[in-house]
C-alpha positions in Angstrom: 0.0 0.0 0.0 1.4 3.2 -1.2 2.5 5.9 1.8 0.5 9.3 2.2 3.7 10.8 0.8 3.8 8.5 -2.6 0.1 8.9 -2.8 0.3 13.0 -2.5 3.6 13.0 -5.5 0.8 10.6 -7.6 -2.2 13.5 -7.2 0.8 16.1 -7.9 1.9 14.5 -10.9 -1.8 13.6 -12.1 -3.1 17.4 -11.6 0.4 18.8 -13.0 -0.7 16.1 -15.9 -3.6 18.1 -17.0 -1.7 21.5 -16.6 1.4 20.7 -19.1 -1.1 19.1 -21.7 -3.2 21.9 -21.5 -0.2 24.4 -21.5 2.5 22.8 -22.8 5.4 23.1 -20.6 6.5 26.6 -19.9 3.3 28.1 -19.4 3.0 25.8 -15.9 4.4 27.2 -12.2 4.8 26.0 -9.2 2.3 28.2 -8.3 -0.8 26.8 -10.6 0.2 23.5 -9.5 -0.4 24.9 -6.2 -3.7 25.9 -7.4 -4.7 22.7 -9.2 -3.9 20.9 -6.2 -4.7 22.4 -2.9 -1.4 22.4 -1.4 0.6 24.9 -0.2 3.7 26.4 -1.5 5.6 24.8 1.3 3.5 21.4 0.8 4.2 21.2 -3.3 8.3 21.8 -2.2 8.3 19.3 0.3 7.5 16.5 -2.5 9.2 17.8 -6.0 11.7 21.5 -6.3 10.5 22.3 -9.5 8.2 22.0 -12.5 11.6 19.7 -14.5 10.8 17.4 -11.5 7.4 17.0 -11.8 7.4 16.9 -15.3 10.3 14.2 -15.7 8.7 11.8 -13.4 5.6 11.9 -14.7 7.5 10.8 -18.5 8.9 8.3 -16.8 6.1 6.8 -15.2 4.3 6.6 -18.6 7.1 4.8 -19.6 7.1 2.5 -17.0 3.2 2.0 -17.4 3.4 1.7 -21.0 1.2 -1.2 -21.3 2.5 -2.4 -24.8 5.9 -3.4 -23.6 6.7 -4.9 -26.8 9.9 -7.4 -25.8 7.4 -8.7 -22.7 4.6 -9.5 -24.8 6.4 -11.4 -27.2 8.8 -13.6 -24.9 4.5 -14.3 -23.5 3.7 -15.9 -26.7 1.3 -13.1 -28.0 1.7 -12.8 -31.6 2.7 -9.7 -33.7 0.0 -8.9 -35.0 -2.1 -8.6 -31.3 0.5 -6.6 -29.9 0.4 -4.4 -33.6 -3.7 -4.5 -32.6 -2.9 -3.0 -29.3 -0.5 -0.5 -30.3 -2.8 0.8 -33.0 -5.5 0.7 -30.9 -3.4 3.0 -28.7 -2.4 5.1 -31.3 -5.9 5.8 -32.3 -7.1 6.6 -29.0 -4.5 9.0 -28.5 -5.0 10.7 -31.7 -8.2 11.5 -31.0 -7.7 12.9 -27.4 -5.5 16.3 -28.2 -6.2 17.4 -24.4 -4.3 14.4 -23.2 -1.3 15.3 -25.0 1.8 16.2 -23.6 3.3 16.5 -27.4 3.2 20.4 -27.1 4.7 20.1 -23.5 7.6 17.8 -25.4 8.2 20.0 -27.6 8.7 23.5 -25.1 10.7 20.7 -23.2 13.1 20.0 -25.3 13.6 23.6 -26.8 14.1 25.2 -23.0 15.6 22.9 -20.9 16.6 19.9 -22.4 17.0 19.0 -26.0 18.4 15.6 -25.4 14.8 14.3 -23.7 12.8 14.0 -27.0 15.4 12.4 -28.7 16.0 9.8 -26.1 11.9 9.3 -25.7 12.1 9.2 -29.6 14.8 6.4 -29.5 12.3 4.5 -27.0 9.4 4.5 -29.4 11.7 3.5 -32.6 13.2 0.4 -30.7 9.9 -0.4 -29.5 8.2 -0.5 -33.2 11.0 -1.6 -34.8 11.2 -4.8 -32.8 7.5 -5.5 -33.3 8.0 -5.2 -37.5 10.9 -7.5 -36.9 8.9 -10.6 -35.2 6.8 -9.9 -37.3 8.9 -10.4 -40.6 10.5 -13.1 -38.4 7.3 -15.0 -37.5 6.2 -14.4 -41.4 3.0 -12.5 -39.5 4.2 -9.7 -41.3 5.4 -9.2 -45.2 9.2 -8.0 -45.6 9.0 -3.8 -45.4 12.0 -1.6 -45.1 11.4 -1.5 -41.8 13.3 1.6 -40.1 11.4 3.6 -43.0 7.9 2.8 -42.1 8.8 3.4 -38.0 9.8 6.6 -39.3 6.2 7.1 -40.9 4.0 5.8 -37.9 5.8 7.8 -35.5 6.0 11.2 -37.4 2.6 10.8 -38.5 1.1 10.0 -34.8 3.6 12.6 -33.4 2.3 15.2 -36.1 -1.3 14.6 -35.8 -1.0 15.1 -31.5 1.0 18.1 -32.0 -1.5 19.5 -35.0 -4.3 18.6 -33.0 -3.7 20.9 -30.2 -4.1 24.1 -32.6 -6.7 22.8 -34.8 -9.3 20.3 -34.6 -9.3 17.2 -36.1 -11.7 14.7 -37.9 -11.3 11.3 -36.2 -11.1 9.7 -39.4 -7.3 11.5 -40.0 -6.4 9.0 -37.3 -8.5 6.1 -38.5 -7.1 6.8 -42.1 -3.3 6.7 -40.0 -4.4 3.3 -38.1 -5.9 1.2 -41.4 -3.3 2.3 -43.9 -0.5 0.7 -40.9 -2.6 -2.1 -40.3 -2.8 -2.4 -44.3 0.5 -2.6 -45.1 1.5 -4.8 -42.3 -1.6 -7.3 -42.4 -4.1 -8.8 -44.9 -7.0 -6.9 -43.4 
């Protein structure tokens, strides 16, 4: 059972959450997450010194959480093209959810504090996609496709339709159309 000290940094970093996807990153204080929260300045401080804090832990708990950990699922016996299900089933839904996104946030990130962040998030994503085309061309799930190539399209297209989205909105069959033509050139369906 978490402590009343891991379970105040969990509402912190789920309140601060909503504040960098609906700000991006260097619009948020310490002081609105005061606001969002309840706590005082002194009670925010005792838990996390600055926005960077907050805002790097809660990356790496989404990483942690990711629940298409692609290597996991495949030394389970699931086959490639369920885990490619789940992945573009998570692609979709976060497509169509701009005020979830933390793309924008990302993106002030990197340009203000810390440039090497997005590329190392990046680098997460293409190893994670570029081992599930792999069993799949291994398996014979999938056909043979130049495989760092079409990474390169699913994760500038999903990166460009969350950051897009948040200054315009968007039809959810842009994502759909994203989703089939993946599952199209990986699958028979």
């Amino acid at each position: 059972m978490p402590t009343k000290g891991e379970q105040t940094r969990s509402y912190i970093k789920e309140k601060a959450y909503d504040l960098f996807a609906e700000n991006g990153f260097n619009a948020v204080t310490m002081k609105d997450i005061c606001e969002k929260t309840g706590l005082s300045r002194g009670g925010l401080y005792r838990h996390y010194g600055s926005t960077k804090e907050i805002f790097c832990e809660i990356f790496e708990d989404l990483n942690q959480k990711d629940s298409f950990q692609v290597e996991e699922l495949i030394k389970k016996g699931h086959s490639a093209e369920e885990i490619l299900s789940g992945l573009l089933q998570q692609l979709y839904e976060e497509m169509n959810c701009p005020e979830k996104s933390l793309s924008y946030a990302i993106y002030e990130y990197a340009n203000t504090v810390d440039f090497a962040f997005f590329g190392e998030k990046n680098a997460i994503g293409r190893e994670k996609w570029i081992r599930l085309l792999q069993y799949g061309i291994e398996t014979k799930a999938f056909p043979e496709v130049a495989v760092e190539e079409l990474v390169d399209v699913i994760l500038y297209s999903y990166q460009g339709v969350r950051m897009w989205s948040r200054v315009q909105p968007l039809d959810t069959k842009i994502a759909d159309h994203i989703v089939q033509h993946i599952r199209r050139i990986l699958t028979k369906s």
